[in-house]
KOLVO-388234 format. One record per atom (N, C-alpha, C): atom name; x, y, z. Coordinates in pm, 1 decimal. Example, Ala and Ser with C-alpha at 12.3 -4.5 7.8 and 13.67 -1.06 7.14 Angstrom:
<sites>
<site "N", <1319.0, -569.0, 780.0>>
<site "CA", <1230.0, -450.0, 780.0>>
<site "C", <1320.0, -330.0, 780.0>>
<site "N", <1285.0, -225.0, 708.0>>
<site "CA", <1367.0, -106.0, 714.0>>
<site "C", <1290.0, 3.0, 787.0>>
</sites>
This chain:
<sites>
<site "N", <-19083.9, 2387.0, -11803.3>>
<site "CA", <-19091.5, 2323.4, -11932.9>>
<site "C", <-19191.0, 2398.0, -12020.8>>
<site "N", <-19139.1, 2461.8, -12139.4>>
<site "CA", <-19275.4, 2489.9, -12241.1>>
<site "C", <-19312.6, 2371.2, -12312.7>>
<site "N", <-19445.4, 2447.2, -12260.3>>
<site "CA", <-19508.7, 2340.3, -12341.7>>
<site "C", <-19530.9, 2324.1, -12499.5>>
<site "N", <-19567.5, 2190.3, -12540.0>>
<site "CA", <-19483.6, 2186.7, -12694.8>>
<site "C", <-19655.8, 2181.9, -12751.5>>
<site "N", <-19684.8, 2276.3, -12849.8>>
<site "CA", <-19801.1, 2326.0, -12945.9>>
<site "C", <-19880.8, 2226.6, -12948.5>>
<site "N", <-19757.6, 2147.8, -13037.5>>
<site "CA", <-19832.3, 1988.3, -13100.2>>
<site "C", <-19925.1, 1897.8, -13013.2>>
<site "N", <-19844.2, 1880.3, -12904.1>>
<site "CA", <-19894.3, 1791.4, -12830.4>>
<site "C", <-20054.5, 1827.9, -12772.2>>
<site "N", <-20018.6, 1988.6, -12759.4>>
<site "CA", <-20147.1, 2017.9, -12687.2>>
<site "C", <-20250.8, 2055.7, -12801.9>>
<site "N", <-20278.0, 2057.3, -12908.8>>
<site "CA", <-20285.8, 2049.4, -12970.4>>
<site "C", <-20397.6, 1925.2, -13006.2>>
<site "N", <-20315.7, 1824.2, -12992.1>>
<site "CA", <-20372.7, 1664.4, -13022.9>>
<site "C", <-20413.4, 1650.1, -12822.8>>
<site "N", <-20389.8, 1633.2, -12752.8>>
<site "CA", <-20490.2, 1668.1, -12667.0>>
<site "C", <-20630.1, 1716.6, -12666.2>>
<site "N", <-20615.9, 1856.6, -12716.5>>
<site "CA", <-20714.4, 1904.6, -12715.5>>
<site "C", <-20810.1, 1840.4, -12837.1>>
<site "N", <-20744.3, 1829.9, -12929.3>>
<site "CA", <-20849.1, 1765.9, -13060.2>>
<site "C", <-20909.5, 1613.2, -12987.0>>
<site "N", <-20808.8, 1526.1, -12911.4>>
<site "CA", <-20855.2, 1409.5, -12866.6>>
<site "C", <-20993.0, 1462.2, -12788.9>>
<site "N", <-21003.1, 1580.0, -12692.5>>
<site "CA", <-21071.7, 1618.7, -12551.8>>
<site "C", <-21221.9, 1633.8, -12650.6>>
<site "N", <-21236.8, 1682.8, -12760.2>>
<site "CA", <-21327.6, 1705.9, -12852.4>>
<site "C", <-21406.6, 1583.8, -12960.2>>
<site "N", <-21325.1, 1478.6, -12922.8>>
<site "CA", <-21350.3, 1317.1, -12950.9>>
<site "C", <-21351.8, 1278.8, -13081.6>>
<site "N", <-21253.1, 1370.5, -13153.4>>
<site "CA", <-21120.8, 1331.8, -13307.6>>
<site "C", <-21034.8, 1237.6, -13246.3>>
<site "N", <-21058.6, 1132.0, -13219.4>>
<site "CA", <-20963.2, 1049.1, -13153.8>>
<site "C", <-20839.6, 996.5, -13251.4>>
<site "N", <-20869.9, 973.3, -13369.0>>
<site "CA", <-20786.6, 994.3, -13466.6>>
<site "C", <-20652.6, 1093.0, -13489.0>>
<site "N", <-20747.7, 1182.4, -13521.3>>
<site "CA", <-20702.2, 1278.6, -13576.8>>
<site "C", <-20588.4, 1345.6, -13448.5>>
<site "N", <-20632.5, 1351.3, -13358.6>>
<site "CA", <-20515.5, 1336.5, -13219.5>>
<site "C", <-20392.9, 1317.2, -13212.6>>
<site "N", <-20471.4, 1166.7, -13239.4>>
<site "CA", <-20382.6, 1057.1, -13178.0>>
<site "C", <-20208.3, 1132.5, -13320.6>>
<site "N", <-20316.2, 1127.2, -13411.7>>
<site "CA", <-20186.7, 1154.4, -13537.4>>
<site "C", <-20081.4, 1296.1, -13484.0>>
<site "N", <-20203.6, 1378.3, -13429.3>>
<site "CA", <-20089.0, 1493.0, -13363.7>>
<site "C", <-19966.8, 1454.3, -13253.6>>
<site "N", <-20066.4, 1388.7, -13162.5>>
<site "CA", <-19913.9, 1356.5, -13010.4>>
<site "C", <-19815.1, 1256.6, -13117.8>>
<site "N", <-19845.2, 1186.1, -13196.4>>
<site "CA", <-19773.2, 1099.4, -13253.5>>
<site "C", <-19631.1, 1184.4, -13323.4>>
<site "N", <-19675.1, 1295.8, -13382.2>>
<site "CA", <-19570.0, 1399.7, -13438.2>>
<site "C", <-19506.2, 1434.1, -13336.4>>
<site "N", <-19570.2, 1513.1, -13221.5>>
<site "CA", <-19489.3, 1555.3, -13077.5>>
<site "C", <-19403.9, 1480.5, -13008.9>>
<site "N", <-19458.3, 1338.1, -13031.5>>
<site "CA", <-19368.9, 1182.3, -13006.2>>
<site "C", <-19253.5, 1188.3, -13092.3>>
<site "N", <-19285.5, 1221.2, -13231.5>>
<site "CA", <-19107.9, 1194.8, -13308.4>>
<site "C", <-19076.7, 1306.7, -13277.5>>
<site "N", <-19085.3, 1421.9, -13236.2>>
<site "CA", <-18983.0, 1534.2, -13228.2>>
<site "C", <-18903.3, 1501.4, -13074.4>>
<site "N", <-18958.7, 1376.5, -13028.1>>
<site "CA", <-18874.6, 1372.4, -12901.0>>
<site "C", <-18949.8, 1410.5, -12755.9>>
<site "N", <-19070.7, 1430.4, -12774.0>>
<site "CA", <-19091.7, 1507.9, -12627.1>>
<site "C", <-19157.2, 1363.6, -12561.4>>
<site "N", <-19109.3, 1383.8, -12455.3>>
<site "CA", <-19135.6, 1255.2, -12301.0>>
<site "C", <-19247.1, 1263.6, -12297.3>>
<site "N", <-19348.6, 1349.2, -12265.4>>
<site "CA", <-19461.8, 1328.2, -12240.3>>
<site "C", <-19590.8, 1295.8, -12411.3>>
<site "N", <-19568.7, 1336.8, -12458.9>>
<site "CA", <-19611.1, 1324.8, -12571.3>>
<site "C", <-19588.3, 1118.2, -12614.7>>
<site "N", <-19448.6, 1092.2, -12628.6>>
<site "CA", <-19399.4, 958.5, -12635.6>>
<site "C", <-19488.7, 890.8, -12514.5>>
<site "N", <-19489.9, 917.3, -12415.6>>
<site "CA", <-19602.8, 836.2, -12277.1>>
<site "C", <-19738.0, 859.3, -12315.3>>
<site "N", <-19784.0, 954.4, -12381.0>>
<site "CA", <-19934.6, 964.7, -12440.0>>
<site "C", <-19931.4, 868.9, -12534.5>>
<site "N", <-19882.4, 878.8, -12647.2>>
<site "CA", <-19874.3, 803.7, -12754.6>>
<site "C", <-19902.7, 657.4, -12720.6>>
<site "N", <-19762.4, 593.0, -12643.6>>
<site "CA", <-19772.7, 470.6, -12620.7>>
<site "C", <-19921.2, 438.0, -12531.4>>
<site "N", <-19993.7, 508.8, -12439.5>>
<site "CA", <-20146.9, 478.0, -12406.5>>
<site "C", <-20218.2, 504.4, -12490.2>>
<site "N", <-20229.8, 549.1, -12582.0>>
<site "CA", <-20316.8, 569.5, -12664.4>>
<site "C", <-20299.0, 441.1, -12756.6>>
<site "N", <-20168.6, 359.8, -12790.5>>
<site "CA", <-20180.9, 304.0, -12879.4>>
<site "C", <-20245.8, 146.6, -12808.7>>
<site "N", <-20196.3, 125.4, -12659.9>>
<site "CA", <-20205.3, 57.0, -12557.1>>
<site "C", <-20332.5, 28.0, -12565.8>>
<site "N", <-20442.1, 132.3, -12567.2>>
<site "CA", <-20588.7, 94.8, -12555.7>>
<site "C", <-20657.4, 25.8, -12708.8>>
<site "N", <-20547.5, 75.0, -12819.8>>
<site "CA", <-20606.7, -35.2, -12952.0>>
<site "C", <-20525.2, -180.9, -12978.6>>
<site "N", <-20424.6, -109.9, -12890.2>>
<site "CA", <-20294.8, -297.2, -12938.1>>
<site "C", <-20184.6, -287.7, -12811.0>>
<site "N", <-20216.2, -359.6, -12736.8>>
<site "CA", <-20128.8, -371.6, -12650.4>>
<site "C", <-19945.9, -434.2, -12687.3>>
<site "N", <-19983.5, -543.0, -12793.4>>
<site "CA", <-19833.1, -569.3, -12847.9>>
<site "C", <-19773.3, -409.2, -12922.3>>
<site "N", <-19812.3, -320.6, -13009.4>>
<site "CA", <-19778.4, -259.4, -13095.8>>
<site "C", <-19704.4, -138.9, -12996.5>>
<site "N", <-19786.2, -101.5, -12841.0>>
<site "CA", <-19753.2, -33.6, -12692.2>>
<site "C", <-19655.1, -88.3, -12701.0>>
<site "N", <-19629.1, -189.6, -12670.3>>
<site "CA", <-19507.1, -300.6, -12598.3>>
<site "C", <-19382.7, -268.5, -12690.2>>
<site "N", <-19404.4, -289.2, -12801.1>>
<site "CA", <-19289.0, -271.3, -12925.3>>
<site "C", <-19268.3, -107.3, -12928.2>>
<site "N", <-19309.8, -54.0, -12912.9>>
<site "CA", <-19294.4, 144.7, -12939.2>>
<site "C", <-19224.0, 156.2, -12809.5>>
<site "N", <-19260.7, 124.6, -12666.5>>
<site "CA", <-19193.7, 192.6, -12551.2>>
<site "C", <-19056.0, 121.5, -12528.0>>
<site "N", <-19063.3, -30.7, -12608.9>>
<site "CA", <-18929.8, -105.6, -12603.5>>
<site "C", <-18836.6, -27.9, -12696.2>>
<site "N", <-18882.8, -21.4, -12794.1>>
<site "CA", <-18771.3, 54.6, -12888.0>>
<site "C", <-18772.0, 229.2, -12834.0>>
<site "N", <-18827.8, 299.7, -12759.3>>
<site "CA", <-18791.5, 382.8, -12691.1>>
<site "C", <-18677.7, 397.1, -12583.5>>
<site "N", <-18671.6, 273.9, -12516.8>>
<site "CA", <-18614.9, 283.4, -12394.4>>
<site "C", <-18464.7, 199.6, -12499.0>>
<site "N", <-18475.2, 144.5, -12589.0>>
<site "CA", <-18352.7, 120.4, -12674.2>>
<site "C", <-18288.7, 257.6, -12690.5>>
<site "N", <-18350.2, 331.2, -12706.6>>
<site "CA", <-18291.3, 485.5, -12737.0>>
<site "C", <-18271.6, 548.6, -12623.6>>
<site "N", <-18290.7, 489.1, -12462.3>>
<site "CA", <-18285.0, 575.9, -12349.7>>
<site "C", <-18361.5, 705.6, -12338.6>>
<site "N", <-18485.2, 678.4, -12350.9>>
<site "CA", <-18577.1, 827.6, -12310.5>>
<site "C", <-18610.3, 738.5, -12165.8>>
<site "N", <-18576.8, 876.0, -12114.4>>
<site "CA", <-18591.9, 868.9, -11994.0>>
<site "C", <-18787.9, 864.9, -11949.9>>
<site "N", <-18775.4, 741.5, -11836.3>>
<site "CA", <-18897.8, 702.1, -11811.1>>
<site "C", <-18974.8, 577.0, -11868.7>>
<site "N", <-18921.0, 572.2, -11964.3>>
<site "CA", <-19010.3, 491.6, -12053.8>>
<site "C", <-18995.9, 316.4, -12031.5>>
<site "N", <-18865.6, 294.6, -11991.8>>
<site "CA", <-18875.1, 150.8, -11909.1>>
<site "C", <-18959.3, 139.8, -11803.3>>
<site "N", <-18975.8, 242.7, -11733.1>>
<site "CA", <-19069.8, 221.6, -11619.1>>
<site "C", <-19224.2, 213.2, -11662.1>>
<site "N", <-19253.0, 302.6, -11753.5>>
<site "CA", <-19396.5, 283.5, -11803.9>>
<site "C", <-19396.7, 144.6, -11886.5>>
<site "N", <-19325.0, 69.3, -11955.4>>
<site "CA", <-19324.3, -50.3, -12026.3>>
<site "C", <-19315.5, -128.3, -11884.6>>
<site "N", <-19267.6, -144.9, -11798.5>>
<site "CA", <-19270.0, -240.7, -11674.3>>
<site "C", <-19425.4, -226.1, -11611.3>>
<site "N", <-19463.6, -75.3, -11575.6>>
<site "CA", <-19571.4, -98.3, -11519.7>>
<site "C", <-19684.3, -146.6, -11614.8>>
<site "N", <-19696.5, -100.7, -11737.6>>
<site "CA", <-19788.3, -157.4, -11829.4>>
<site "C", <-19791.0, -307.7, -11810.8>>
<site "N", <-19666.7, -360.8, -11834.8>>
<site "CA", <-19664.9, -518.0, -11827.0>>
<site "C", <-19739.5, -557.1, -11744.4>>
<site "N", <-19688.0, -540.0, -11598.8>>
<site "CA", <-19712.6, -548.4, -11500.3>>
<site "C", <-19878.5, -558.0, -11416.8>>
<site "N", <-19918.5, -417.0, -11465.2>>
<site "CA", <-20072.2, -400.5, -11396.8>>
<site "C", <-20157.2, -410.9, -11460.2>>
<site "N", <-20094.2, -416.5, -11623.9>>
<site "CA", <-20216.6, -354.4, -11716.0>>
<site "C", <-20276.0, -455.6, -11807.8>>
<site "N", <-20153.3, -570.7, -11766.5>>
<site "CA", <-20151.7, -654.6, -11886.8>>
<site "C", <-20222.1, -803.4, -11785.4>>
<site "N", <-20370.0, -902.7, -11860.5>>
<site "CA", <-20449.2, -968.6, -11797.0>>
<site "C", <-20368.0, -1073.9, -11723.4>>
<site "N", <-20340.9, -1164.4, -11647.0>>
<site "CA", <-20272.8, -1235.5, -11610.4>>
<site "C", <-20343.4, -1398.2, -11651.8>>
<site "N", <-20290.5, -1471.5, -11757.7>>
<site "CA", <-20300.0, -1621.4, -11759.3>>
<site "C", <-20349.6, -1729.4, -11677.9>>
</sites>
């Protein structure tokens, strides 16, 4: 797999603690489609809004990217406090 600019890119700006400014890069790498970028995204958004996670990986897996039901199950699942 090459790796895609953007993403690493906003990685690296995140690794430098532009957490922002990042986050806005994988978010671009996310609409061009790339899987891993879309699984960054949704944790990244996960750690400020867990509903807004929930709604992005649901309407992902509406579109069939592969993986992404499973990360919305385990999120539910492990990540989310129990009542």
């Amino acid at each position: 797999m090459i790796p895609d600019p953007t993403l690493q890119a906003g990685i690296e700006t995140i690794q430098k603690g532009e957490l922002a400014k990042g986050t806005e890069l994988v978010k671009v790498a996310a609409e061009k489609g790339n899987v891993q970028a879309i699984m960054l995204y949704a944790q990244l958004l996960f750690s400020r809004n867990k509903q807004d996670a929930y709604q992005y990986l649901h309407e992902k897996a509406k579109a069939a990217v592969p993986g992404v039901l499973h990360r919305l199950s385990l999120m539910r699942v492990f990540l989310t406090p129990k009542c």
